[in-house]
Backbone bond lengths (Angstrom), bond angles and torsions (degrees), N, CA, C in turn:
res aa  C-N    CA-C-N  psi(-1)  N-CA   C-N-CA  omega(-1)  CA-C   N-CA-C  phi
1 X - - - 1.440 - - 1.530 108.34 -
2 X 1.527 113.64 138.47 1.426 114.37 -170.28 1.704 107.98 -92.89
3 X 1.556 123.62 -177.67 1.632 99.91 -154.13 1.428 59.19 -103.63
4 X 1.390 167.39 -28.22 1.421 133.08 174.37 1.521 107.91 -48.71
5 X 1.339 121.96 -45.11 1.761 104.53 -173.16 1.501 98.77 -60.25
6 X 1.188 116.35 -73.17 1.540 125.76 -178.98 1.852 109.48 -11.73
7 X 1.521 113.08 -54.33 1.303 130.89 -171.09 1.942 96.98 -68.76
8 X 1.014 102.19 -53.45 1.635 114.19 -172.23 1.526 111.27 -59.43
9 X 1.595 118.80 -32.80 1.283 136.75 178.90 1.552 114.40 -67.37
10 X 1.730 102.27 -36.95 1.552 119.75 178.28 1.136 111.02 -69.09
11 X 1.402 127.29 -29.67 1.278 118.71 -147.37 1.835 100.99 -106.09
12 X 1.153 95.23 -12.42 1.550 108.03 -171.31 1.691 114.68 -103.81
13 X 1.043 102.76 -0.09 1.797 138.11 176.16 1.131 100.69 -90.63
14 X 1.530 125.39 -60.76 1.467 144.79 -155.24 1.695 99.74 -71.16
15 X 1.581 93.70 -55.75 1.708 107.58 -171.73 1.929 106.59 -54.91
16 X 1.565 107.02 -42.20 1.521 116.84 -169.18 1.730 103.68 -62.45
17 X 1.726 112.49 -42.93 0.908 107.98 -174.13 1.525 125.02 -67.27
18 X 1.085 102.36 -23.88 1.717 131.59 -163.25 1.591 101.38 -66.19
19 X 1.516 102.10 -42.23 1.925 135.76 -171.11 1.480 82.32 -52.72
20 X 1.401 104.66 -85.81 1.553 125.11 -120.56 1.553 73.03 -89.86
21 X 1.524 166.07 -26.02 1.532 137.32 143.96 1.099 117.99 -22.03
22 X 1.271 121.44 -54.34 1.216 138.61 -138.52 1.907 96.08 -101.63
23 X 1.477 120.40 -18.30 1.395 111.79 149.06 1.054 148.36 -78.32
24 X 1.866 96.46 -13.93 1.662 122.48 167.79 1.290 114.53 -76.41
25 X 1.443 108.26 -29.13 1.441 109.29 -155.21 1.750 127.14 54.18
26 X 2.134 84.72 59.32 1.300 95.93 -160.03 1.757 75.39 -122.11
27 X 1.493 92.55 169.93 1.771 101.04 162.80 1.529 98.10 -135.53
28 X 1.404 105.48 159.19 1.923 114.49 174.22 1.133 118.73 -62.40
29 X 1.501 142.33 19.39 1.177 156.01 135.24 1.533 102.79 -69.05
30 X 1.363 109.23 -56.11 1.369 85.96 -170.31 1.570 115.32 -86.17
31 X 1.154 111.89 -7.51 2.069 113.01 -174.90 1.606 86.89 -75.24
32 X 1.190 117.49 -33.36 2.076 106.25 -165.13 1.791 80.84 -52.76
33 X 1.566 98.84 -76.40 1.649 102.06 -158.79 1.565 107.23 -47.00
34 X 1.094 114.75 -42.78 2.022 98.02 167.31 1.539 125.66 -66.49
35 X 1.121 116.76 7.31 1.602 128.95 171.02 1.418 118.06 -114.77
36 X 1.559 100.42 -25.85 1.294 112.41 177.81 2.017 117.84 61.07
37 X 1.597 78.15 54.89 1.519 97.75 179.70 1.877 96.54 -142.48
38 X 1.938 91.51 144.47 1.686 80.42 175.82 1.432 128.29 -56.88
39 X 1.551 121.36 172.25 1.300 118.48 162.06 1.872 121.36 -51.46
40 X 1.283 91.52 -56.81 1.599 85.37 -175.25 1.283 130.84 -105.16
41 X 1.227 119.47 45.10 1.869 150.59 175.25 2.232 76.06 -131.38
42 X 0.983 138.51 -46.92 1.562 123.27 -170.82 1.820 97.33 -63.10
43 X 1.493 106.41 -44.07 1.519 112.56 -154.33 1.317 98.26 -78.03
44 X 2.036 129.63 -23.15 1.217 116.82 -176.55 1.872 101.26 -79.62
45 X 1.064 121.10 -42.40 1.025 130.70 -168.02 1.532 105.74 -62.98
46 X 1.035 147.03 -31.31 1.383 151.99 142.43 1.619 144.76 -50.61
47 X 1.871 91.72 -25.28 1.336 104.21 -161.28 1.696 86.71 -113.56
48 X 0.596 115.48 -61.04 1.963 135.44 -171.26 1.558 122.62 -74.21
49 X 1.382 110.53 -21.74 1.498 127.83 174.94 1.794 110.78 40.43
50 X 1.265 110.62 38.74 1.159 124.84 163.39 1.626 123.07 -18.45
51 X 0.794 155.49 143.84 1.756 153.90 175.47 1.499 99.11 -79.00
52 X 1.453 126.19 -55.67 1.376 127.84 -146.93 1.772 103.00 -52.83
53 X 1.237 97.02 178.79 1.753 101.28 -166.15 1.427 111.22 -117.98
54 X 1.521 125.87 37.60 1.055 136.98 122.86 1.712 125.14 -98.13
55 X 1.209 120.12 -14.35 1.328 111.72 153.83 1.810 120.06 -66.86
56 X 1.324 108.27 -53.61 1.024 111.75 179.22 1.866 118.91 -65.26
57 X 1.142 104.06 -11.25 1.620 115.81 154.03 1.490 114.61 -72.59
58 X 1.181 135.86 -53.08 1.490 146.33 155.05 1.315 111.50 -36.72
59 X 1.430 108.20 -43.60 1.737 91.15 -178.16 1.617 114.58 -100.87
60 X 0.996 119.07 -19.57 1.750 120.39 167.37 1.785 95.03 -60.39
61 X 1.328 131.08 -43.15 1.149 135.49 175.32 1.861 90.57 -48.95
62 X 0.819 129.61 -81.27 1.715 158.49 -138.62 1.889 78.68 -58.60
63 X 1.162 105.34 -62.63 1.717 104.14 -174.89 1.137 136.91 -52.03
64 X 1.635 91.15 -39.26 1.582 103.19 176.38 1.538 110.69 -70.28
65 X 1.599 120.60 -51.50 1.067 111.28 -167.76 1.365 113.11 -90.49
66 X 1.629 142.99 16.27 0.778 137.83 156.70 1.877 108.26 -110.26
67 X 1.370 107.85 3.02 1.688 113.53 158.31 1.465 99.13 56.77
68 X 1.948 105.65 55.63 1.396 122.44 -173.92 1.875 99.45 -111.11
69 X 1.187 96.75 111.59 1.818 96.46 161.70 1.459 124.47 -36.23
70 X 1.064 135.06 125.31 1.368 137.77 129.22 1.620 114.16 17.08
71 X 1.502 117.78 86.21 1.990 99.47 -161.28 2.095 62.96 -97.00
């Protein structure tokens, strides 16, 4: 995978998450505390699309409870 897909993958992750807040009428303050992950380990893991495997724990978190497909 090229770091443009990688980048293209982030941004379309970012956008889904951004959506489906914004249908709750939730903000990323409040999804950390409904995942029960901090704010800013939620905001790197969203914003930065990090590899390591506590981000990618944060965002399988992020999918499930915002019932986000596989980007």
């Amino acid at each position: 995978m090229t770091e443009k897909m990688v980048e293209n993958i982030a941004k379309e992750f970012k956008k889904a998450v951004s959506s489906k807040l914004i249908d709750r009428g939730m903000n990323r303050r409040e999804l950390a505390k409904a995942i029960d992950e901090r704010p800013d380990a939620l905001s790197l893991a969203i914003n930065s699309f990090p590899v390591n495997e506590s981000a990618r724990e944060i965002r399988a978190k992020i999918r499930e409870y915002l019932d986000i497909e596989d980007i």
